[in-house]
C-alpha positions in Angstrom: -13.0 -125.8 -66.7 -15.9 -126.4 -64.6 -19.4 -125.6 -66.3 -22.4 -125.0 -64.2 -24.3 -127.9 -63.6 -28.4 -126.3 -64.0 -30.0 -129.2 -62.6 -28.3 -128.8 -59.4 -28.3 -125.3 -59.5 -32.4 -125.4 -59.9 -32.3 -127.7 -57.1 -30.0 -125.6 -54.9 -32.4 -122.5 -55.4 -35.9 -124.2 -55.3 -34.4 -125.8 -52.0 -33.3 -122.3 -50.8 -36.9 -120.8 -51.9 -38.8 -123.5 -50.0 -36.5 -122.8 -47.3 -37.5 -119.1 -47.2 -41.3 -119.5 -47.7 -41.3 -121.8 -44.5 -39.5 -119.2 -42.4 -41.5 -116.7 -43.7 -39.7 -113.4 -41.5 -39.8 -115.0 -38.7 -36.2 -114.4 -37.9 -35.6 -110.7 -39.3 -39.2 -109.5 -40.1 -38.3 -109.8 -43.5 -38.6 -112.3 -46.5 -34.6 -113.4 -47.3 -35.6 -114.7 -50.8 -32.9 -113.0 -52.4 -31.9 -113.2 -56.0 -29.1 -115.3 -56.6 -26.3 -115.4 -59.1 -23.7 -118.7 -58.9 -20.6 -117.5 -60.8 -17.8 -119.7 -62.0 -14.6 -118.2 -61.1 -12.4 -120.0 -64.3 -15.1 -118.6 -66.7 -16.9 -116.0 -65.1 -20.2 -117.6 -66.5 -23.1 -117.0 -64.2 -26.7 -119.0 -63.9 -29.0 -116.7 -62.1 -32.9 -117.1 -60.2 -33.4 -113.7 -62.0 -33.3 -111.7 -65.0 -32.0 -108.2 -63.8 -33.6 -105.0 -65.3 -30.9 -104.1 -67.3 -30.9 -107.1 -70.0 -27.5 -108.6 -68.9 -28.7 -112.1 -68.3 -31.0 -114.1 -71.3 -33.5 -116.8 -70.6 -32.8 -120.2 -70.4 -35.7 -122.7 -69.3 -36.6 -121.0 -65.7 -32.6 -119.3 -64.9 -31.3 -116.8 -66.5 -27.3 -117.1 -68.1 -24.5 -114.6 -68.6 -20.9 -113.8 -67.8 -19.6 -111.4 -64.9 -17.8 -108.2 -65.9 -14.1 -108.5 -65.3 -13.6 -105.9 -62.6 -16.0 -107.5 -60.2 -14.2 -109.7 -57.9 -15.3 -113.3 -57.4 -16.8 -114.2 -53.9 -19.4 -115.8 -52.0 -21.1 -112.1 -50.9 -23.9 -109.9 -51.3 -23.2 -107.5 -54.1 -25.2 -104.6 -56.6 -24.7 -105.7 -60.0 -26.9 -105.3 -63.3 -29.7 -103.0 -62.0 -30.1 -104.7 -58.4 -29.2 -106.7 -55.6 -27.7 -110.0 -55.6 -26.4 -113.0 -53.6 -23.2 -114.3 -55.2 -22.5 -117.5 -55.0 -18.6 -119.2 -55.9 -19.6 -122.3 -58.2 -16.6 -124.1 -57.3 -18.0 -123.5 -53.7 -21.0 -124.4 -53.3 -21.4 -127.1 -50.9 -23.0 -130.9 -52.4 -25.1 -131.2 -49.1 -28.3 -129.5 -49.9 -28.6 -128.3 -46.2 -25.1 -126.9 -46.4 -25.9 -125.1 -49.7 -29.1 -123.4 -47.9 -27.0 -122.9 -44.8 -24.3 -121.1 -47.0 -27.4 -118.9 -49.6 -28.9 -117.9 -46.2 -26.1 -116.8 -44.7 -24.8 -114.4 -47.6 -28.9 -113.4 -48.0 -28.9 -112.0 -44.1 -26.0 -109.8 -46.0 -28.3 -109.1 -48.5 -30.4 -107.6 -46.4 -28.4 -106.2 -43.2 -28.7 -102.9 -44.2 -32.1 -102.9 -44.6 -32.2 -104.0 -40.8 -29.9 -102.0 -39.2 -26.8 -103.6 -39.3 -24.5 -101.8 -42.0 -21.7 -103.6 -43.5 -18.4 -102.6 -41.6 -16.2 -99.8 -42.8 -12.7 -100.6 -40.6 -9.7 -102.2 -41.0 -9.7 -103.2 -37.6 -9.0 -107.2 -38.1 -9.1 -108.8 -34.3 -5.1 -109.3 -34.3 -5.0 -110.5 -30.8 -6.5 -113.6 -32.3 -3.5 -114.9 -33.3 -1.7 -113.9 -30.7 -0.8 -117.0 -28.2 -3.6 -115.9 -25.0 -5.8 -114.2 -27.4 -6.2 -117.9 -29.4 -6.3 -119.6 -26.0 -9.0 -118.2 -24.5 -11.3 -117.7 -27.5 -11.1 -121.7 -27.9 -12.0 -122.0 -24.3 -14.6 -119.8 -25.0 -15.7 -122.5 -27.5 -15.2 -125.4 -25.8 -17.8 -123.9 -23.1 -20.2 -122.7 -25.7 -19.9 -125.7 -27.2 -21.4 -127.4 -24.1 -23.7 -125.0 -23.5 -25.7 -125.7 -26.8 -25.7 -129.6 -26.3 -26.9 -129.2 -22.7 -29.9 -127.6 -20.8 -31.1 -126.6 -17.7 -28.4 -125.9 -14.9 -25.2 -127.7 -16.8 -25.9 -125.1 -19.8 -25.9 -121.8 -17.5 -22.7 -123.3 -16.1 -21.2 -123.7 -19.3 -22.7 -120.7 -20.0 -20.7 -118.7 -17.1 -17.2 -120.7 -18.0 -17.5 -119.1 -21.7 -18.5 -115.7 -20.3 -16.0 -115.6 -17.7 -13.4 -116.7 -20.7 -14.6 -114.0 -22.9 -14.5 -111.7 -20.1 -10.7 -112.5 -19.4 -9.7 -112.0 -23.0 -11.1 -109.1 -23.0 -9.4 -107.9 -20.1 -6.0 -108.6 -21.4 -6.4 -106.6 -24.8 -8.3 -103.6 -24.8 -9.4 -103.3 -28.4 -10.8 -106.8 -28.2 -14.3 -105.6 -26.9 -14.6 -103.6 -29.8 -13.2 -105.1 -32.9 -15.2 -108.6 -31.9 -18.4 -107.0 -31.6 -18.1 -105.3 -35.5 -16.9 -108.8 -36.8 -19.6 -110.9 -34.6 -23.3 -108.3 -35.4 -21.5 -109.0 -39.3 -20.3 -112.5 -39.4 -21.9 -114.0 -36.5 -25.3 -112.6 -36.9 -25.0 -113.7 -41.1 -23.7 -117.2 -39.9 -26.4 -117.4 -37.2 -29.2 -116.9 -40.0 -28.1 -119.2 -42.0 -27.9 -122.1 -39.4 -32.0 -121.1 -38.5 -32.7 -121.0 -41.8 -31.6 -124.3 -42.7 -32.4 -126.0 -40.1 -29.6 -127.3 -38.1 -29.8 -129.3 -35.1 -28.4 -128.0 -31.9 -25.9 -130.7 -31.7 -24.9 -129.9 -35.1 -23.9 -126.5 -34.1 -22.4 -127.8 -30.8 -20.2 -130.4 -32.8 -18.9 -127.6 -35.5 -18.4 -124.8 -32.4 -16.0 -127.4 -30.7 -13.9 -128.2 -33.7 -13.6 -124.6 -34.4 -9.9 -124.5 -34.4 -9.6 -127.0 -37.2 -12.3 -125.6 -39.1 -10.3 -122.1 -39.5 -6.4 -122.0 -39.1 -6.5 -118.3 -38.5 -9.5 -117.2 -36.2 -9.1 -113.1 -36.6 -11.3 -112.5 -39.6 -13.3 -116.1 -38.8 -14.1 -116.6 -35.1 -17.3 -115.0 -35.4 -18.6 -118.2 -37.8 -18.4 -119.8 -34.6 -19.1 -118.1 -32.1 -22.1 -116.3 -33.7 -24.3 -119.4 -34.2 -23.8 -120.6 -30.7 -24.8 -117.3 -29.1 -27.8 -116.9 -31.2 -29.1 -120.0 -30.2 -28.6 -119.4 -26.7 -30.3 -116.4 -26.9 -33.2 -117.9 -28.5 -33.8 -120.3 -25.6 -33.2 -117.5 -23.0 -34.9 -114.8 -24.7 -37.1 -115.5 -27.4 -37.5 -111.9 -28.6 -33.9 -111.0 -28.4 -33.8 -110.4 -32.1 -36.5 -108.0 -32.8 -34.3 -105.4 -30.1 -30.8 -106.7 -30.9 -28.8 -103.0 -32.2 -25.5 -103.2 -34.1 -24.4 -101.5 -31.1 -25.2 -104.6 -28.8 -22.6 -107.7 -28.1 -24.0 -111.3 -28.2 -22.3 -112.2 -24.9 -23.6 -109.0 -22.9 -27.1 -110.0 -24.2 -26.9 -113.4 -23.1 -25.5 -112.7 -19.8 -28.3 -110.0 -19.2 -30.8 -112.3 -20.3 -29.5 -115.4 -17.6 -28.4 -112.9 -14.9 -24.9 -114.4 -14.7 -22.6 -112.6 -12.8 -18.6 -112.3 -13.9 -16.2 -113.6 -10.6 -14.3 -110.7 -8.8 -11.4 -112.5 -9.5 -11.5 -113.2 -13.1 -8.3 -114.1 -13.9 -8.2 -116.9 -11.2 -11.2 -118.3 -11.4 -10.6 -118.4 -15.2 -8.2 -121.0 -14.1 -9.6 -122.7 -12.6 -12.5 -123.5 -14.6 -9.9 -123.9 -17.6 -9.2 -127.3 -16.2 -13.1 -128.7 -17.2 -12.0 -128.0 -20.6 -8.3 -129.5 -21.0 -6.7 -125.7 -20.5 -3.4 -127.2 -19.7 -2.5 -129.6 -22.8 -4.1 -126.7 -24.8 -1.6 -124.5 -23.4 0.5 -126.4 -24.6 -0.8 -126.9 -28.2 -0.6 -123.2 -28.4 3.4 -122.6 -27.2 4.4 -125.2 -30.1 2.1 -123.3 -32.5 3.5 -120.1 -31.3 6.9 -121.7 -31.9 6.3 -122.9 -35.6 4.6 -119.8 -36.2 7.7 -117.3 -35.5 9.8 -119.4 -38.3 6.9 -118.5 -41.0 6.5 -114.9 -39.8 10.2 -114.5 -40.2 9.8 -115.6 -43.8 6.8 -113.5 -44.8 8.9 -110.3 -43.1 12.2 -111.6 -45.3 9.8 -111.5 -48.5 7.6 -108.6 -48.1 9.6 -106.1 -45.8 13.2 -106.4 -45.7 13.5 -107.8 -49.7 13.0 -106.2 -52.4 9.4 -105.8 -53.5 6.7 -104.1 -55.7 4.9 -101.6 -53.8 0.9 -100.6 -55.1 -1.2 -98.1 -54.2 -4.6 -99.1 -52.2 -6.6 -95.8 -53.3 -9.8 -95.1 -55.2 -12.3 -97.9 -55.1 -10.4 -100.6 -54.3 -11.9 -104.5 -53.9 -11.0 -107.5 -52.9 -11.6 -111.3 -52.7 -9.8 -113.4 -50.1 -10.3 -116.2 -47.9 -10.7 -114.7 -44.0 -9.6 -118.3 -42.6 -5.9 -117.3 -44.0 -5.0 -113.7 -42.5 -2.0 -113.7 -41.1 -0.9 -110.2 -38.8 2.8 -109.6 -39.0 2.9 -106.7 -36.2 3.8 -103.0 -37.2 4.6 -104.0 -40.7 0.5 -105.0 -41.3 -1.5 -108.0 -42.6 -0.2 -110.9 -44.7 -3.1 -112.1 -47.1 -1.8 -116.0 -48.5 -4.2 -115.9 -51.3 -6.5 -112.5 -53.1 -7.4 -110.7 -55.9 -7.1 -107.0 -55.8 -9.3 -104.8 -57.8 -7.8 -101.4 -58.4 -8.1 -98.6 -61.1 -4.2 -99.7 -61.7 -6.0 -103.1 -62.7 -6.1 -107.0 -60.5 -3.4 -108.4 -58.6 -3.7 -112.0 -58.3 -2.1 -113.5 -55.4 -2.0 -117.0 -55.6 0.6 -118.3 -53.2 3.0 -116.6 -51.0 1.3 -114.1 -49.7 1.3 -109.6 -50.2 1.7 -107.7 -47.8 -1.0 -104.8 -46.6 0.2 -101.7 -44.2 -1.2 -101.3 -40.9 -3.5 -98.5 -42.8 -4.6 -100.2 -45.4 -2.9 -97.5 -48.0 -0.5 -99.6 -49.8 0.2 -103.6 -50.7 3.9 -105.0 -51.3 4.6 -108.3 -52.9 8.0 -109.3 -54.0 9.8 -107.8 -56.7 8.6 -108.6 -60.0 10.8 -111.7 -62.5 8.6 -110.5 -65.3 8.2 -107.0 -66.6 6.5 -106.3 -70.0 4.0 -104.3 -71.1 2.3 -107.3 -71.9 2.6 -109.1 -68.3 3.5 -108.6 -64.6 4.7 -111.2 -62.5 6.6 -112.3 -59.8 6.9 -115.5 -57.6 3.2 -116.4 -57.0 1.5 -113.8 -58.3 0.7 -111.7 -61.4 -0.6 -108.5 -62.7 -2.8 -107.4 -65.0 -2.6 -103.4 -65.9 -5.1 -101.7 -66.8 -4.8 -98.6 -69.9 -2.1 -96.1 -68.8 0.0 -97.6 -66.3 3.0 -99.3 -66.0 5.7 -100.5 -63.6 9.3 -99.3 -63.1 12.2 -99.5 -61.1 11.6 -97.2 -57.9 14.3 -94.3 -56.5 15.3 -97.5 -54.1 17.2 -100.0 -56.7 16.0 -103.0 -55.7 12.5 -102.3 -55.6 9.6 -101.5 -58.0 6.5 -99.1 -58.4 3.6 -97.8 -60.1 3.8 -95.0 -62.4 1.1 -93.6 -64.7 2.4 -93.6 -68.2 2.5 -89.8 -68.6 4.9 -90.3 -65.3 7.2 -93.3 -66.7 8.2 -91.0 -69.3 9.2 -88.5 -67.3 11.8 -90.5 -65.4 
């Protein structure tokens, strides 16, 4: 069990609200001093800046305690709960660094507030799949590699680094046509969130330039992630190139067309070749490399996920009716036609949580069911199956489906009917 610690968490938020006065809207126009709640995910006990309006926290010196309802998932995010608006905060991770805790608060505040300045949360399933293909994950971490560069340089070696990571992100682009689109969503989310939080707390150029260039070992999957990277590095080269950038920025806009507008570079004719070329300032070949033996080792794990979740027997749940979730975007793991493999999530359903702790489940290409293997445990006290379990809620139960070997969800009133 790990209780809150409300020293730290007094420092953590005075730190965060000191941060905030000093920035004052300068980024967004608007204060991000957003309430905050840090949650323990064992106990579900929360230590709050704020009391709510509804009575569901109780004074305690200057925070405010309480426990989290059980059907609200668990996750560092922005989220309405207990008469307003909160930041949410995962005890167990919040970083020790003070700058890294403000970095993380101010990045989940910019969510906080997005709507507010015209950048609505996402509604798609759209998950940048191509990032994990083999040329998809090449040139994205070519792409980084130049960006990198670009934000530890100035003057004429930054616009050239500048071009190389356009021209990159140009080629991948080129190659998969839903690219354009599905990275913009993730980067005016992700990106622009990340981006706030590395203003707001301060970190140095070289900082940033030092985490874009170990990118690859900071996520092991980069569809649902790239944009931490990528996001902070664009921002700041737009602030050097064009210092109003953000009070025009739309959701509609992409970072990279801004930045090329704003440095007038122009993308070579021939794009793939000169792509390259340049490649070779930035090691292309051995990471060529790198990325065939990933590919490699990858097809042996993708064969087992497919052997676990589509071709053996398995549990299959509907994904319908104010469904949530919690899970860790560095893990995604596409698995073609068949849909998206999530390692480790909670699922919050009116059927009750699914807690998938290793393994992996299984979600469709449209997002309307999840599969995980066939359950070892079936009672109508507990649910469970090799790395994960289930908790039902009042009125329904699981059953053998018409196929023998696998298992579904039946409302009570239909179990008894079959």
């Amino acid at each position: 069990m790990n209780a809150i610690h409300h020293p730290k968490v007094r420092q953590v938020f005075d730190q965060f609200s000191r941060a905030c006065s000093a920035e004052a809207g300068a980024l967004w126009g608007i204060s991000l001093l957003a309430p905050v709640i840090l949650v323990d995910r064992e106990t579900r006990e929360v230590v709050a800046s704020h009391s709510g309006p509804e009575g569901q926290l109780s004074p305690e010196e200057s925070l405010f305690v309480g426990h989290i309802p059980a059907d609200l998932p668990i996750a560092n995010t922005a989220l309405d709960w207990a008469g307003m608006r909160w930041v949410m905060i995962v005890w167990q991770l919040l970083p020790d660094d003070p700058r890294d805790a403000v970095w993380l608060l101010a990045h989940e505040a910019f969510h906080w507030a997005q709507e507010r300045l015209g950048f609505p949360s996402p509604n798609t399933t759209e998950i940048n799949a191509h990032l994990d293909d083999l040329e998809g994950r090449y040139w994205i971490q070519l792409e980084w590699l130049a960006l990198a560069k670009a934000v530890a340089a100035s003057g004429v070696p930054r616009r050239r680094a500048v071009a190389d990571a356009l021209l990159f992100r140009h080629l991948r682009r080129a190659l998969y046509p839903l690219a354009a689109v599905e990275e913009r969503v993730m980067e005016m989310h992700e990106g622009l969130a990340e981006y706030t939080g590395v203003k707001l707390a301060g970190i140095a150029e070289s900082d940033v330039a030092q985490e874009t260039e170990n990118g690859p070992t900071r996520f092991p999957s980069f569809m649902q992630s790239f944009a931490y990277i990528s996001g902070p590095a664009y921002g700041l080269l737009l602030d050097a190139a064009n210092e109003g950038w953000r009070a025009e920025v739309k959701s509609s806009n992409d970072l990279g067309c801004l930045l090329q507008n704003a440095l007038k570079i122009e993308i070579p004719t021939d794009a793939h070749r000169a792509a390259r070329l340049r490649a070779r300032r930035y090691k292309g070949d051995e990471l060529w490399q790198r990325e065939l033996t990933r590919k490699e080792q990858q097809e042996t794990q993708l064969a087992e996920y497919r052997a676990r979740l589509v071709d053996g027997p398995v549990l299959v749940l509907p994904l319908a009716g104010g469904v949530r979730y919690s899970y860790d975007p560095r893990l995604v793991i596409p698995l073609k036609e068949a849909g998206t493999v999530f390692p480790v999530i909670r699922v919050i359903a009116p059927w009750g949580t699914l807690e998938m702790t290793e393994g992996g489940l299984l979600v469709d290409s449209g997002w309307e069911t999840v599969r995980v293997p066939a359950p070892t445990v079936v009672s109508e006290e507990k649910v469970g199956g090799d790395g994960w379990k289930l908790h039902l809620a009042s009125g329904w139960v699981v059953r053998r489906a018409e196929h023998p070997d696998h298992w579904r969800l039946f409302r009570i009133e239909s179990a008894a009917g079959k």
